[in-house]
C-alpha positions, 0 to 999 in steps of 0.5 A, a space after each residue: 946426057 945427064 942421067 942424074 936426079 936434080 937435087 931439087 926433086 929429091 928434096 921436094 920428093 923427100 918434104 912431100 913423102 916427109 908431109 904424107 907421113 905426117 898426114 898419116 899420122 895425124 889421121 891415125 891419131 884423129 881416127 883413134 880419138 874418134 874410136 875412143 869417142 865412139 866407145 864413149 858414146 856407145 853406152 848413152 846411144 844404147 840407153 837413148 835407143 832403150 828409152 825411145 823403145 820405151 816411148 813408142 810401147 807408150 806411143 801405141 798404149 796412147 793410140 789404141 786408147 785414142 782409136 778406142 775413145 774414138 770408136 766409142 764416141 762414134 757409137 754415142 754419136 750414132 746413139 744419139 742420132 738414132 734417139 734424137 731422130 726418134 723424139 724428132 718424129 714423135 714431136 712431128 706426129 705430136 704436132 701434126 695431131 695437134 693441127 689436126 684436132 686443131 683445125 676440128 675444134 677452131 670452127 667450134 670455138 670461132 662459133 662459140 665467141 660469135 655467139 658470145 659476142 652476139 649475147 653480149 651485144 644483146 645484153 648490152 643493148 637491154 641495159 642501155 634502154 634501163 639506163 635512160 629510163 633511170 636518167 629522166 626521172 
C-alpha cells in the first residue's frame, strides 16, 4: 500500500485554506468599514433619537389639548341640550296655552261673524227696496 498524500489533494487542500484565508481577510476588512460606518452614524442616530424624543413630548402636548377641546365640547353640547330642551318645552306649553285659549275664543268668534254676516244681510236687504224706489221714478 501506498501511504503517501496524492499531490493533487495537497494542492486542492492548499488553494482552499489559501482562499479561506482570503475569505478571512475580506471579512475583517468589510467588518471594519462597517465599524468605522457605524461610529459615523452614531452621532445622527443619537440627534435623530433626541428629535423623535422632542416630538413625542409635543405628541402628548397635542393630545391633552385635543382630549381638553374634546371634553369641553362635550360639555357645550350637553349645555346646549340641556338649554335647547328647555326652550322646547316652553314653546310646547306655549303652544298648548295657545290651543287652549284657542279653542275658548273660536266659538266666540264663529258667533261674532254669524252675527256680522247676518246684520250684513239685513242691511243689504233694506237698501235694495231704496234702490227700486229711486229707479221708477
Amino acid at each position: 500500500m501506498n501511504s503517501e498524500i496524492p499531490s493533487i489533494w495537497l494542492i486542492v487542500s492548499g488553494l482552499f485554506f489559501l482562499l479561506g484565508i482570503v475569505v478571512f481577510i475580506a471579512s475583517l476588512v468589510v467588518l471594519m468599514k462597517i465599524l468605522k460606518l457605524a461610529e459615523e452614524l452614531k452621532p445622527k442616530v443619537e440627534s435623530l433619537s433626541s428629535k423623535v424624543e422632542t416630538l413625542m413630548v409635543k405628541i402628548d402636548r397635542v393630545s391633552d389639548r385635543v382630549e381638553e377641546v374634546a371634553v369641553s365640547a362635550k360639555s357645550s353640547i350637553d349645555d346646549f341640550r340641556g338649554s335647547s330642551n328647555g326652550i322646547m318645552g316652553t314653546v310646547e306649553h306655549l303652544a298648548k296655552s295657545v290651543a287652549t285659549k284657542s279653542d275658548m275664543i273660536t266659538p266666540i268668534l264663529t258667533g261674532g261673524l254669524a252675527a256680522y254676516k247676518v246684520f250684513m244681510t239685513i242691511r243689504a236687504a233694506r237698501q235694495k227696496p231704496k234702490a227700486l224706489k229711486r229707479g221708477s221714478r
